[in-house]
mmJSON file of the N, C-alpha and C atoms, coordinates in Angstrom:
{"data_MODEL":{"atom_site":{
"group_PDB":["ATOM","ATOM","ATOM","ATOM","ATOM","ATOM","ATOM","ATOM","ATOM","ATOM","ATOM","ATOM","ATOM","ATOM","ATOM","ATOM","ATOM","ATOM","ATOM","ATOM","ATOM","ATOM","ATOM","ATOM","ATOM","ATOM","ATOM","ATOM","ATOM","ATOM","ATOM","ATOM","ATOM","ATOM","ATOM","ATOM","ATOM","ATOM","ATOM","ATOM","ATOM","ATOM","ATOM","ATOM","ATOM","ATOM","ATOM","ATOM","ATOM","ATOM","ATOM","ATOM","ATOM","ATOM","ATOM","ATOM","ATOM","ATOM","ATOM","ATOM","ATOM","ATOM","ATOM","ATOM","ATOM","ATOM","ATOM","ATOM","ATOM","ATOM","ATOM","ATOM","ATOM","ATOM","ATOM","ATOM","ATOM","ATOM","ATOM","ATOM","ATOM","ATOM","ATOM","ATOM","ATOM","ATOM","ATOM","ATOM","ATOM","ATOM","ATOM","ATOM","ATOM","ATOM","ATOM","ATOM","ATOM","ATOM","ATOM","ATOM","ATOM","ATOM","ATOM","ATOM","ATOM","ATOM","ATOM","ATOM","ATOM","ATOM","ATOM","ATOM","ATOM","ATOM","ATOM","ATOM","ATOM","ATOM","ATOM","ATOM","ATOM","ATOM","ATOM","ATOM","ATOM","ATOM","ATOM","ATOM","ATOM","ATOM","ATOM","ATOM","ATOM","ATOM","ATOM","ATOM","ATOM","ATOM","ATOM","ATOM","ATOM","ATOM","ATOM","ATOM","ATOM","ATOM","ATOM","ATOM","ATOM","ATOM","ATOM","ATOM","ATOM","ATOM","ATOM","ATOM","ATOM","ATOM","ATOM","ATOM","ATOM","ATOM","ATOM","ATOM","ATOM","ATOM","ATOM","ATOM","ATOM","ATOM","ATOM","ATOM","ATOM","ATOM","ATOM","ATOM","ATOM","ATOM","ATOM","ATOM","ATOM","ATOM","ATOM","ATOM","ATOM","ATOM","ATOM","ATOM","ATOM","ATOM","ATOM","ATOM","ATOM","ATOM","ATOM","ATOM","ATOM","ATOM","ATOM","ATOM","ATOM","ATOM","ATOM","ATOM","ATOM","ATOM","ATOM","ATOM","ATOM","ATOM","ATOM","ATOM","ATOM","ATOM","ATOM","ATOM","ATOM","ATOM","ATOM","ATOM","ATOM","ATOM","ATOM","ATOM","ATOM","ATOM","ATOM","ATOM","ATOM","ATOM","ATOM","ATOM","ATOM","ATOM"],
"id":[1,2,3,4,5,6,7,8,9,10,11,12,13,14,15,16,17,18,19,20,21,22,23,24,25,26,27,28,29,30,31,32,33,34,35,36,37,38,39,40,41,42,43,44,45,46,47,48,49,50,51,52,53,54,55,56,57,58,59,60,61,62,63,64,65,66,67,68,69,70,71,72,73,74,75,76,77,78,79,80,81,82,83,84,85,86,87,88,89,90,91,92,93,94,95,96,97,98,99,100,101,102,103,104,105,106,107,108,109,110,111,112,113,114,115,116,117,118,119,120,121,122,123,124,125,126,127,128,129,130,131,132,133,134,135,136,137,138,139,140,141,142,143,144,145,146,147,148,149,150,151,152,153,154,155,156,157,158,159,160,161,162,163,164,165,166,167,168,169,170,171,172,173,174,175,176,177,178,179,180,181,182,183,184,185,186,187,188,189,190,191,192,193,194,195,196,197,198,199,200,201,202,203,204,205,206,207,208,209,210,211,212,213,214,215,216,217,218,219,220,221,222,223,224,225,226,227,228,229,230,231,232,233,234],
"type_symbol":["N","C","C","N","C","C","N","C","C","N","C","C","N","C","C","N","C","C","N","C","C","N","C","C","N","C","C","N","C","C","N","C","C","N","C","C","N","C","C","N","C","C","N","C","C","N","C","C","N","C","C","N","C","C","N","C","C","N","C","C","N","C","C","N","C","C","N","C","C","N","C","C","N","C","C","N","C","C","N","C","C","N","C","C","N","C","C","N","C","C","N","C","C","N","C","C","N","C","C","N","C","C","N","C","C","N","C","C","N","C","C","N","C","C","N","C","C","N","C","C","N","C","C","N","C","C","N","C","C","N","C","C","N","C","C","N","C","C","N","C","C","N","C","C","N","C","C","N","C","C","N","C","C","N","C","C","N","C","C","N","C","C","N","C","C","N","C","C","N","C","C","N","C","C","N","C","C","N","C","C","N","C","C","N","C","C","N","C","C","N","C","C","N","C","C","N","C","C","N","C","C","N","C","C","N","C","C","N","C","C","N","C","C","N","C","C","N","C","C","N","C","C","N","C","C","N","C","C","N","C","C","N","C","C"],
"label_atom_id":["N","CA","C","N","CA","C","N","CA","C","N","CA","C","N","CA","C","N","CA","C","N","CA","C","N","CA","C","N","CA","C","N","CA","C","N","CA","C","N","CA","C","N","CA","C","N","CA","C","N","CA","C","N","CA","C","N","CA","C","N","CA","C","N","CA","C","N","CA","C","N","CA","C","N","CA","C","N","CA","C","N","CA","C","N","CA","C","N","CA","C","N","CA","C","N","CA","C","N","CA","C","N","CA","C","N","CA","C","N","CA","C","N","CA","C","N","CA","C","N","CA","C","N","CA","C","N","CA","C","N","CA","C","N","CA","C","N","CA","C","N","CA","C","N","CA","C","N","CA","C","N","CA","C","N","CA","C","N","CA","C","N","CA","C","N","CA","C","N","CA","C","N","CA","C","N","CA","C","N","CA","C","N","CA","C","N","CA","C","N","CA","C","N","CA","C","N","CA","C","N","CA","C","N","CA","C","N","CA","C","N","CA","C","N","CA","C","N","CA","C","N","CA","C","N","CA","C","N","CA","C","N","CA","C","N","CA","C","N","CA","C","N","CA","C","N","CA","C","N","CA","C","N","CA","C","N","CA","C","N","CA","C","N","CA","C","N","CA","C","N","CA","C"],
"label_alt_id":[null,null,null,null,null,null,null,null,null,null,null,null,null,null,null,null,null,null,null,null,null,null,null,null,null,null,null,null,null,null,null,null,null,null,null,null,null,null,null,null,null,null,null,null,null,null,null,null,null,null,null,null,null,null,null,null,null,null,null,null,null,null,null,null,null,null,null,null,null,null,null,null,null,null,null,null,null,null,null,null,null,null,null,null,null,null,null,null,null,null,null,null,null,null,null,null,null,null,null,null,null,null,null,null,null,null,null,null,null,null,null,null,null,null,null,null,null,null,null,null,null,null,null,null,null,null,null,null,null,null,null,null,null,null,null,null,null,null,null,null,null,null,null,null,null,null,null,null,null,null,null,null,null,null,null,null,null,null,null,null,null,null,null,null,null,null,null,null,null,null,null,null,null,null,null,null,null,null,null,null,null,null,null,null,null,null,null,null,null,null,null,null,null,null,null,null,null,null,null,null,null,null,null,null,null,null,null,null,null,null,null,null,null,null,null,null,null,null,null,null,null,null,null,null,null,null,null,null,null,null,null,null,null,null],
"label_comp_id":["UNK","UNK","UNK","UNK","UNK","UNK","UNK","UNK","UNK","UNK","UNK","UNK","UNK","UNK","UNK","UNK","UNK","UNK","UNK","UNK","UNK","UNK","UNK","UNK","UNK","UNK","UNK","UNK","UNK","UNK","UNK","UNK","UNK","UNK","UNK","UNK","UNK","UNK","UNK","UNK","UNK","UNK","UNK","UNK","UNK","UNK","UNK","UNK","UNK","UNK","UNK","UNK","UNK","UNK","UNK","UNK","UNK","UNK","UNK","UNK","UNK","UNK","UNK","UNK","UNK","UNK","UNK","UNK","UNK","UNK","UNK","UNK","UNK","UNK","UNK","UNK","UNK","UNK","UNK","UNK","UNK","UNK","UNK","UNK","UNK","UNK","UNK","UNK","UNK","UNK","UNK","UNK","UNK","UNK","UNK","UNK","UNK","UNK","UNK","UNK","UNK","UNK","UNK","UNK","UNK","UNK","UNK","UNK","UNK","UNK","UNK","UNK","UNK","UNK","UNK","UNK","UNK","UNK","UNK","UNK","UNK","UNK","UNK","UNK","UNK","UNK","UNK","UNK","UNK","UNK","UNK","UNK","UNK","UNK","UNK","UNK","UNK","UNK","UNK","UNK","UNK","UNK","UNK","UNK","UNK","UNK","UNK","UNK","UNK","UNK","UNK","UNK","UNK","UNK","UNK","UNK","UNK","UNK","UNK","UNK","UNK","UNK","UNK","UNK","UNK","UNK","UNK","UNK","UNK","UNK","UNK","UNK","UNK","UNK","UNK","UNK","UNK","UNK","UNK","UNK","UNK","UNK","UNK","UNK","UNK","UNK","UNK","UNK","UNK","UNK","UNK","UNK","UNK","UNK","UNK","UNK","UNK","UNK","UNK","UNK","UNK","UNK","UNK","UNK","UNK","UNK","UNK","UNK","UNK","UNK","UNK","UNK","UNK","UNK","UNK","UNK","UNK","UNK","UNK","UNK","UNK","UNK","UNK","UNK","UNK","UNK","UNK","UNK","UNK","UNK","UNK","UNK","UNK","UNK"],
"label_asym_id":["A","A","A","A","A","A","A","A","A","A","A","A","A","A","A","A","A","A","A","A","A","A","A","A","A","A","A","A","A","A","A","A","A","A","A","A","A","A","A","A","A","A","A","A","A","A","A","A","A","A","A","A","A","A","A","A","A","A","A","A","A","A","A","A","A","A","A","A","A","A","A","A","A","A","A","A","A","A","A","A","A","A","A","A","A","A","A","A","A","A","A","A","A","A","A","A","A","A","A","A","A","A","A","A","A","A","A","A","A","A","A","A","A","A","A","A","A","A","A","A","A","A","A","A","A","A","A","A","A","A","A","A","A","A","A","A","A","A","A","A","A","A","A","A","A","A","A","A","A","A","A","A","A","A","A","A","A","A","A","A","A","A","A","A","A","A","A","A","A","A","A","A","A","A","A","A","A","A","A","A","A","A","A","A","A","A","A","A","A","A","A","A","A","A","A","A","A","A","A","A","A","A","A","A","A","A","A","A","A","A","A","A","A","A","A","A","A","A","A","A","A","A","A","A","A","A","A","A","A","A","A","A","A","A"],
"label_entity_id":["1","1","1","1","1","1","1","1","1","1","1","1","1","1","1","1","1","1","1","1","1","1","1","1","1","1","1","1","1","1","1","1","1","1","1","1","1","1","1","1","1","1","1","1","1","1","1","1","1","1","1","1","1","1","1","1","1","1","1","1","1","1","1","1","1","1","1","1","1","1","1","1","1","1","1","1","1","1","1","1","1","1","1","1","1","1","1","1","1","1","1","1","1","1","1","1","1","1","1","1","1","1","1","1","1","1","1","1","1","1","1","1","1","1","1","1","1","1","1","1","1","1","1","1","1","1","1","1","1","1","1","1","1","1","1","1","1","1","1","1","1","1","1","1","1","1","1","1","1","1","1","1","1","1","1","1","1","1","1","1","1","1","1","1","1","1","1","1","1","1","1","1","1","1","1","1","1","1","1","1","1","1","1","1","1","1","1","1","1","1","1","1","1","1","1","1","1","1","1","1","1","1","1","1","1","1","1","1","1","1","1","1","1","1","1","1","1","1","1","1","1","1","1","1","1","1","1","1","1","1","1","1","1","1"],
"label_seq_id":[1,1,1,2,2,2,3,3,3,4,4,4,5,5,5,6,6,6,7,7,7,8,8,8,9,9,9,10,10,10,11,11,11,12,12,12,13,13,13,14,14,14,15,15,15,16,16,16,17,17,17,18,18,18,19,19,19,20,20,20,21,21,21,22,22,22,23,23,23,24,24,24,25,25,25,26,26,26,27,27,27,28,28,28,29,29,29,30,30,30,31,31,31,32,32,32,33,33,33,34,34,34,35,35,35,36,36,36,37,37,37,38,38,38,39,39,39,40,40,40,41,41,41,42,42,42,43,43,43,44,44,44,45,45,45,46,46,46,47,47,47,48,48,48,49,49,49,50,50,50,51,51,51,52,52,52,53,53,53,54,54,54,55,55,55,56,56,56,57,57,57,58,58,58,59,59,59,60,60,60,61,61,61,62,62,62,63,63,63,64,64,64,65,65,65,66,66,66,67,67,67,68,68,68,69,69,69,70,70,70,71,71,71,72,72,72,73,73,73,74,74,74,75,75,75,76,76,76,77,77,77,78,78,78],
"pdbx_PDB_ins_code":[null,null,null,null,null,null,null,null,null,null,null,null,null,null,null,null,null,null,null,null,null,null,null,null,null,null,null,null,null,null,null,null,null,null,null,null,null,null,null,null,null,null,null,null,null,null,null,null,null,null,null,null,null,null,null,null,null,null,null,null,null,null,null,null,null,null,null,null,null,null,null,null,null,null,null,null,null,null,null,null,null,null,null,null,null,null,null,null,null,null,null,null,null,null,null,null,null,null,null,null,null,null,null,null,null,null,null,null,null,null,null,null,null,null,null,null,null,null,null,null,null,null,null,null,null,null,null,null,null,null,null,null,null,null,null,null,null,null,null,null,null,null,null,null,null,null,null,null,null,null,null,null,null,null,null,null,null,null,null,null,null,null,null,null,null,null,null,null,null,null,null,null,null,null,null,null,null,null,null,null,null,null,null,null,null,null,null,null,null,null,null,null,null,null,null,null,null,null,null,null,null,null,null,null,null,null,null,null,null,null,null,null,null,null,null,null,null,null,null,null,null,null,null,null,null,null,null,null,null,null,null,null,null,null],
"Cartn_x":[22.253,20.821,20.186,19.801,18.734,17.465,17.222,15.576,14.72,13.676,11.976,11.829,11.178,10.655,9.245,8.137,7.078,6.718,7.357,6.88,7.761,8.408,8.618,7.936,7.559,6.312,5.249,4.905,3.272,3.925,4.896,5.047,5.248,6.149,6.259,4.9,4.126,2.439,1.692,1.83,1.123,1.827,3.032,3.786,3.422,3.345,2.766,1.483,0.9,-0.621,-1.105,0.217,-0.372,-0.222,0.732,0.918,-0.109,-0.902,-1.964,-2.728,-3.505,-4.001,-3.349,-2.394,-1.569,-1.585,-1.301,-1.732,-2.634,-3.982,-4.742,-5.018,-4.851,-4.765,-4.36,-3.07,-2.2,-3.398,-3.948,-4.49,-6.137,-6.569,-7.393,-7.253,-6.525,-5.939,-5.8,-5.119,-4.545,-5.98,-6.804,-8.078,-8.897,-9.022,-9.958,-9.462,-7.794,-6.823,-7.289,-7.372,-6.76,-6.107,-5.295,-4.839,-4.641,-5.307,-5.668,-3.98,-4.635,-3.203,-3.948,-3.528,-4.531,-6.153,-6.623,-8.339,-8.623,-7.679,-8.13,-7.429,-7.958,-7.388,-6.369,-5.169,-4.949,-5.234,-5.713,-6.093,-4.734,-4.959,-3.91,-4.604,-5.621,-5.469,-5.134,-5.234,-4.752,-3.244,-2.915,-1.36,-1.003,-0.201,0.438,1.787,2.597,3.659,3.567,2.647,2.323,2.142,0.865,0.496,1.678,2.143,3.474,4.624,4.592,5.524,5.031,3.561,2.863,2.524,2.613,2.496,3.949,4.795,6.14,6.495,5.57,6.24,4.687,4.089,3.211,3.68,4.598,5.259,6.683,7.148,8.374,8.117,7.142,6.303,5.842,4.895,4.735,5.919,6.996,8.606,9.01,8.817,9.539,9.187,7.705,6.766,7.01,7.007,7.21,8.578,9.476,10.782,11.166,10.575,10.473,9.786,8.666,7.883,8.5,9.08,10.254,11.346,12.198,13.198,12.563,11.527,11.387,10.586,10.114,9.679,10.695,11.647,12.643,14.172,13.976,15.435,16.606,16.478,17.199,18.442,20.285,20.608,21.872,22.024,22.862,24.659],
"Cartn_y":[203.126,202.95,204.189,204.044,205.064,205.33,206.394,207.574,206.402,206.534,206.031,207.103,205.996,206.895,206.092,206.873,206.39,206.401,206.753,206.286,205.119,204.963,203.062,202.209,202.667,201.755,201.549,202.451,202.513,202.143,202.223,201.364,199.949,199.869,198.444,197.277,198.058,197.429,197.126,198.264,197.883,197.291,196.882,195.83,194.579,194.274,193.114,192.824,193.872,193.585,193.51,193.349,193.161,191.852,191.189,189.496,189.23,188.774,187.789,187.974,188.869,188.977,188.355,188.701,188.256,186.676,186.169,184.375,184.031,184.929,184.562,184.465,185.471,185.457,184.115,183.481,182.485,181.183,181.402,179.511,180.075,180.959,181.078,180.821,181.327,181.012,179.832,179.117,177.544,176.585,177.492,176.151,176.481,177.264,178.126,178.021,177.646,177.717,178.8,180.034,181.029,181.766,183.128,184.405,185.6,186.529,187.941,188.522,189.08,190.191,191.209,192.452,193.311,193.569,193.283,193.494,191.929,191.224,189.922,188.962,187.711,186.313,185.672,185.022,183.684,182.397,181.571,180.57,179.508,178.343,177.434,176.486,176.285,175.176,175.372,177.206,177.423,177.642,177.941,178.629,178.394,176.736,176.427,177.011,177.252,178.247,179.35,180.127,181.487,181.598,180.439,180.442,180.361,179.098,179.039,180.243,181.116,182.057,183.141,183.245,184.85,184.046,182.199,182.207,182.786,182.196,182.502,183.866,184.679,186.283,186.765,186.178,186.782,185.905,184.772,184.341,185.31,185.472,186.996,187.928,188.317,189.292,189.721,188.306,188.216,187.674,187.027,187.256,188.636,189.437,190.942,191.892,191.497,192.574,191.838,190.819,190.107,190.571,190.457,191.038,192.445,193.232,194.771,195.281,194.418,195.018,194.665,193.334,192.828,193.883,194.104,195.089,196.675,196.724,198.082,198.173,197.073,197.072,196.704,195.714,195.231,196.003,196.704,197.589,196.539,195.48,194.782,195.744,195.499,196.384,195.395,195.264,194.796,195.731],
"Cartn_z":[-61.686,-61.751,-62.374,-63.577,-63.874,-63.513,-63.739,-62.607,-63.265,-62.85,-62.567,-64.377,-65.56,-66.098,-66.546,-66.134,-66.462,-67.632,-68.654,-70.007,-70.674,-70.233,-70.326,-69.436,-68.844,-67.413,-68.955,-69.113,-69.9,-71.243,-72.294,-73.41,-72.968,-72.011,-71.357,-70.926,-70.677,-70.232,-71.115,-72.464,-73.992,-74.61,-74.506,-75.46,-74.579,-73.575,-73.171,-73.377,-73.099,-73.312,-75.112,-75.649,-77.254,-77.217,-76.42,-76.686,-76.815,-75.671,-75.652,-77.022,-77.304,-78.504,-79.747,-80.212,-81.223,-80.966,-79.233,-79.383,-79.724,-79.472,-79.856,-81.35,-81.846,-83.074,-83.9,-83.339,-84.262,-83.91,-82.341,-82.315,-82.928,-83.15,-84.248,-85.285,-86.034,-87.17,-87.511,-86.611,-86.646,-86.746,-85.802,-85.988,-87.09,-87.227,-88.507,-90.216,-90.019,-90.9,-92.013,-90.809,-92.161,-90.867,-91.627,-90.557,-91.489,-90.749,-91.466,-91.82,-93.083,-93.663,-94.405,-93.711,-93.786,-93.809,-94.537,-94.526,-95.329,-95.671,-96.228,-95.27,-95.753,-94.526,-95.658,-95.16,-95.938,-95.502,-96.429,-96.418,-96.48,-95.23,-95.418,-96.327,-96.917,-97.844,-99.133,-99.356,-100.397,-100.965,-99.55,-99.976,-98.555,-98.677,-97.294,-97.069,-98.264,-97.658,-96.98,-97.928,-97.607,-96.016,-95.811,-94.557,-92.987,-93.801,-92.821,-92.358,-93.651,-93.6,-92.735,-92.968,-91.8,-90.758,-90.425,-88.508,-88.223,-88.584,-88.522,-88.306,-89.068,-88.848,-87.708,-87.389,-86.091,-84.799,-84.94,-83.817,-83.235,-84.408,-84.268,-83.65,-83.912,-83.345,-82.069,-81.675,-80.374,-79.432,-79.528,-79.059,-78.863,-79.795,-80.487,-79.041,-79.4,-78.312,-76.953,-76.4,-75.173,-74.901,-75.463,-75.639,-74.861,-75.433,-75.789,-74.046,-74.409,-72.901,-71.439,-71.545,-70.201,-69.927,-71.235,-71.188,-70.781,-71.152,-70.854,-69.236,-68.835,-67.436,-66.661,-67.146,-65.916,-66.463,-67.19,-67.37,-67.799,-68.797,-69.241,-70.336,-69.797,-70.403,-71.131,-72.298,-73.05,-73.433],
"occupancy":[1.0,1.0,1.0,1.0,1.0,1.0,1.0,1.0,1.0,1.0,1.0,1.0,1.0,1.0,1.0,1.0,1.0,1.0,1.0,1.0,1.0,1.0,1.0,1.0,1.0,1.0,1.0,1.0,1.0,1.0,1.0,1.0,1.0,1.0,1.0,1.0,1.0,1.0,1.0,1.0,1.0,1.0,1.0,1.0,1.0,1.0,1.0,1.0,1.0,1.0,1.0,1.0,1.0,1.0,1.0,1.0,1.0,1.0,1.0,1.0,1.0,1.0,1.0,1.0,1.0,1.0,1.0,1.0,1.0,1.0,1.0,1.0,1.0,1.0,1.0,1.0,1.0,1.0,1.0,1.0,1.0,1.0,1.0,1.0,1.0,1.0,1.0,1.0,1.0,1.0,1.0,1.0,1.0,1.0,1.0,1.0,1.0,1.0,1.0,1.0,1.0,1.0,1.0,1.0,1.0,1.0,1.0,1.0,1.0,1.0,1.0,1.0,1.0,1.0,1.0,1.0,1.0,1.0,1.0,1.0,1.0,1.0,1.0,1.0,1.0,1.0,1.0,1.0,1.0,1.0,1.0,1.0,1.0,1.0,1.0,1.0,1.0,1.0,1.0,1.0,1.0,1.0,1.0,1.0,1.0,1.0,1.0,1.0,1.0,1.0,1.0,1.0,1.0,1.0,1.0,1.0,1.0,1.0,1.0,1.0,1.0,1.0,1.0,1.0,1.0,1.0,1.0,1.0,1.0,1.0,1.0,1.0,1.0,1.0,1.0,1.0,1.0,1.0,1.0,1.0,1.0,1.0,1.0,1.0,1.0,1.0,1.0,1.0,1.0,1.0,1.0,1.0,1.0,1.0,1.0,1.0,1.0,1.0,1.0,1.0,1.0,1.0,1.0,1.0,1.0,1.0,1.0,1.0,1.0,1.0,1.0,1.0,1.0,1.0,1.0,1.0,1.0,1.0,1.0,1.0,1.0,1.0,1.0,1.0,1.0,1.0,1.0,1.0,1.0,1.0,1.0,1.0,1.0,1.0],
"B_iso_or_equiv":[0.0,0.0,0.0,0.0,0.0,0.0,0.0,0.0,0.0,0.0,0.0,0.0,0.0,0.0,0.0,0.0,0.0,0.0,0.0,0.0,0.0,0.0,0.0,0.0,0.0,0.0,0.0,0.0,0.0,0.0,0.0,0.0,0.0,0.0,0.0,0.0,0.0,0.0,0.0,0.0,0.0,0.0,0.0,0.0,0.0,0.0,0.0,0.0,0.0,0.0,0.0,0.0,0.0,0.0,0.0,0.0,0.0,0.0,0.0,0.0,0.0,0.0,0.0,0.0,0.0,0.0,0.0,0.0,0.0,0.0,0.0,0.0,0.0,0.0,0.0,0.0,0.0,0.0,0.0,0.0,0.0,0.0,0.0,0.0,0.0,0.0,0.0,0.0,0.0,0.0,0.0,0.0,0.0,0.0,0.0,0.0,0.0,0.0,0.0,0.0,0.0,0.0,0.0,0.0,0.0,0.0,0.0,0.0,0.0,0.0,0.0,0.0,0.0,0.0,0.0,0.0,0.0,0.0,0.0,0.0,0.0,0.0,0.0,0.0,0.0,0.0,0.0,0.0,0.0,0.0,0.0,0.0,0.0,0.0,0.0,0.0,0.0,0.0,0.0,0.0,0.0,0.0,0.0,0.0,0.0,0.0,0.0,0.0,0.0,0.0,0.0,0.0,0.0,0.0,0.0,0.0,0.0,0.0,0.0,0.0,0.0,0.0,0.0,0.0,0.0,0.0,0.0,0.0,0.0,0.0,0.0,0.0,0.0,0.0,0.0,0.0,0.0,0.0,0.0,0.0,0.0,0.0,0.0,0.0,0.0,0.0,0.0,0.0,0.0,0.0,0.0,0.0,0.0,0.0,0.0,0.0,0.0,0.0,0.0,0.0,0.0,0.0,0.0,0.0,0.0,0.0,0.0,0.0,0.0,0.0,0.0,0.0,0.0,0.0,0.0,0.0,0.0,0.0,0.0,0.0,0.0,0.0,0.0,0.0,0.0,0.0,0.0,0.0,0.0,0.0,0.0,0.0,0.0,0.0],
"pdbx_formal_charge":[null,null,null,null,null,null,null,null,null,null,null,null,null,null,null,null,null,null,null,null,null,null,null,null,null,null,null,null,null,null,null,null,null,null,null,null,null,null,null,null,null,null,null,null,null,null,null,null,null,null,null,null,null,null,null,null,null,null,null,null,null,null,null,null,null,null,null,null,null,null,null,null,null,null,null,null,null,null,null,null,null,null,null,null,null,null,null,null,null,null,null,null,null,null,null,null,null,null,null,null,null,null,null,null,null,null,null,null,null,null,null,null,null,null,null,null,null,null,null,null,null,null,null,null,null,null,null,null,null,null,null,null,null,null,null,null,null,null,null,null,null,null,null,null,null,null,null,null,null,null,null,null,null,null,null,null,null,null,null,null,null,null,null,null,null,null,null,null,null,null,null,null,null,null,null,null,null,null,null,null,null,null,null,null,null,null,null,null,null,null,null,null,null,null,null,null,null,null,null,null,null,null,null,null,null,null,null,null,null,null,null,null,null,null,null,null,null,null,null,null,null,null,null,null,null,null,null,null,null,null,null,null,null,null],
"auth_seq_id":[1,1,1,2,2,2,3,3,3,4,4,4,5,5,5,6,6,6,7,7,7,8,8,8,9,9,9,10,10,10,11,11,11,12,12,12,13,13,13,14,14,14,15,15,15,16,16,16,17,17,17,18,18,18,19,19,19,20,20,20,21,21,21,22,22,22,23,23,23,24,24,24,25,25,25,26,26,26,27,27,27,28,28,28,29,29,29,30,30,30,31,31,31,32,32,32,33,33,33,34,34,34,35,35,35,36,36,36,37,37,37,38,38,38,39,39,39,40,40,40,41,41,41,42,42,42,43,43,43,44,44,44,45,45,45,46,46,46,47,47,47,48,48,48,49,49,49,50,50,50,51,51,51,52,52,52,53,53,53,54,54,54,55,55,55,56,56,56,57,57,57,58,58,58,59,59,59,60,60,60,61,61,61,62,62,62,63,63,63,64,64,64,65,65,65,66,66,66,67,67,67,68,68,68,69,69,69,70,70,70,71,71,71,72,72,72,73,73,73,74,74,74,75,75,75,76,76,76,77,77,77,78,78,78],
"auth_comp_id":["UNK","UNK","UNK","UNK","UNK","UNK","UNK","UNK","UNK","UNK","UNK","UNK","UNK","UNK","UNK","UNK","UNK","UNK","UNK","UNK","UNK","UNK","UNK","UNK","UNK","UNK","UNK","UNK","UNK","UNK","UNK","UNK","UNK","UNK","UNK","UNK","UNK","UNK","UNK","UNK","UNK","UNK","UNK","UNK","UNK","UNK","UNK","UNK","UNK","UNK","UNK","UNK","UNK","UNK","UNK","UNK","UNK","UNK","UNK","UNK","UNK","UNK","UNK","UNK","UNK","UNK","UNK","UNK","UNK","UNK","UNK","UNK","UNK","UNK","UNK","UNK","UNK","UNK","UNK","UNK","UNK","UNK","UNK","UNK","UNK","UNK","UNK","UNK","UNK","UNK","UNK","UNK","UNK","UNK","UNK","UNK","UNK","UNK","UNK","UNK","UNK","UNK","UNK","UNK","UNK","UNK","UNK","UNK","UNK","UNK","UNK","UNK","UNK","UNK","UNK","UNK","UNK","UNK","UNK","UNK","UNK","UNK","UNK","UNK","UNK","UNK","UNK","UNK","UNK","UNK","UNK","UNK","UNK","UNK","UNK","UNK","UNK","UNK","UNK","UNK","UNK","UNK","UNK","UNK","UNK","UNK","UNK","UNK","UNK","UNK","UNK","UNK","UNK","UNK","UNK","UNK","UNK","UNK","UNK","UNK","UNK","UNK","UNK","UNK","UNK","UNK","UNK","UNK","UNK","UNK","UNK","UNK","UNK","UNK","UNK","UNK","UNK","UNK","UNK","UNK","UNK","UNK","UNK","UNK","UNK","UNK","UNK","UNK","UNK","UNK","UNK","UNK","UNK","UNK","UNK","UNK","UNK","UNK","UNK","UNK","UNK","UNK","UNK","UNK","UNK","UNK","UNK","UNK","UNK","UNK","UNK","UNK","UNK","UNK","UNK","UNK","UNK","UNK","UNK","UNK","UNK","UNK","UNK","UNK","UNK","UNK","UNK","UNK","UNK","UNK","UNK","UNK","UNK","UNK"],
"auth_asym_id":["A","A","A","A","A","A","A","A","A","A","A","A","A","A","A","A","A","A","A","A","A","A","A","A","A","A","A","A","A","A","A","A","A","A","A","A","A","A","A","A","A","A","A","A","A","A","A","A","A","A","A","A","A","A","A","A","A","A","A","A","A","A","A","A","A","A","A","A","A","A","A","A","A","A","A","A","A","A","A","A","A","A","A","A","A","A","A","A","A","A","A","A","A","A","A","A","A","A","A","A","A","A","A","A","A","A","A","A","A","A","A","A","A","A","A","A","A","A","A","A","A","A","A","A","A","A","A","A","A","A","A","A","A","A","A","A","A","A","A","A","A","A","A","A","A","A","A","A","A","A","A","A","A","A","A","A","A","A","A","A","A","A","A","A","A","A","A","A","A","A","A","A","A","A","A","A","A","A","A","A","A","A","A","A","A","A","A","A","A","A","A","A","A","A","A","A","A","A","A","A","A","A","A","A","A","A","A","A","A","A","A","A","A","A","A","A","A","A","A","A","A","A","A","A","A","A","A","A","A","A","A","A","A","A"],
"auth_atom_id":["N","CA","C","N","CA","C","N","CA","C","N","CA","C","N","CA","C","N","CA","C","N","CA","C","N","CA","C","N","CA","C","N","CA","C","N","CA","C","N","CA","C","N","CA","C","N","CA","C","N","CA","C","N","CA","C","N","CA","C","N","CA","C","N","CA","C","N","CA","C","N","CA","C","N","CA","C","N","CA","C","N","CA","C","N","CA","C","N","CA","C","N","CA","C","N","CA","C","N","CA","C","N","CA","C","N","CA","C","N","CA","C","N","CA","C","N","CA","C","N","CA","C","N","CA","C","N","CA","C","N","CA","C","N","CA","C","N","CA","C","N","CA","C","N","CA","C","N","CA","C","N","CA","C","N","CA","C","N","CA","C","N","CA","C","N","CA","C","N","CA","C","N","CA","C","N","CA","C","N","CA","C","N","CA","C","N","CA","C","N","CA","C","N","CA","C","N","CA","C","N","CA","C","N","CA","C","N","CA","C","N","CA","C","N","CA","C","N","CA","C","N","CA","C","N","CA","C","N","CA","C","N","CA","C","N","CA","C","N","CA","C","N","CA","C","N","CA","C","N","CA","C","N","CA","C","N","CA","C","N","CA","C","N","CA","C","N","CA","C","N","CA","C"],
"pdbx_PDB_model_num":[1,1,1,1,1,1,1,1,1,1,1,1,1,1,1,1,1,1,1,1,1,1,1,1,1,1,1,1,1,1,1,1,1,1,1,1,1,1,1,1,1,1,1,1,1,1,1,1,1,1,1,1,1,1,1,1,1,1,1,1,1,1,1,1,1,1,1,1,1,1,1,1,1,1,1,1,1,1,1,1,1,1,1,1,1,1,1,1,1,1,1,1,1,1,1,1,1,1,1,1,1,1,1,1,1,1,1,1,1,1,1,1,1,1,1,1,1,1,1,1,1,1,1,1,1,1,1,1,1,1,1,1,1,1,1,1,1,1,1,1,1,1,1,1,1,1,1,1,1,1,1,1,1,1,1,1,1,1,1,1,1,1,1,1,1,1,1,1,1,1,1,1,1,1,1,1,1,1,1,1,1,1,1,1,1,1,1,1,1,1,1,1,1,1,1,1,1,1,1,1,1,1,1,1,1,1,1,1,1,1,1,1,1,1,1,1,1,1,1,1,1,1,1,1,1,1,1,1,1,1,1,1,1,1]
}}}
């Protein structure tokens, strides 16, 4: 068993606490049909691949970070 380290407590809490946002982000997106990339949006009626390809990589994402923050709160060890 490894020591108590409180700085995986506190990355562990902000990698969770980025999920929700990022969901939010995608069912915005989804109803609004666009989703921001960088300081501009893409549009799904313009560019439905495109579009498909960045839900796809902000669903990775929010997995990535949900991921990241479990392991680092519940000491998941591979």
């Amino acid at each position: 068993m490894a020591a108590f380290r409180p700085e995986e407590t506190l990355v562990g809490l902000i990698a969770l606490a980025v999920v929700p946002w990022l969901i939010w982000r995608l069912e915005r997106g989804v109803r609004e049909g666009r989703l921001p990339i960088g300081r501009s949006y893409l549009l799904r009626d313009e560019r439905p691949g495109a579009f498909r390809a960045l839900f796809a990589l902000y669903v990775a994402a929010a997995l990535t970070m949900a991921f990241i923050g479990i392991d680092l709160l519940v000491g998941i060890e591979f």
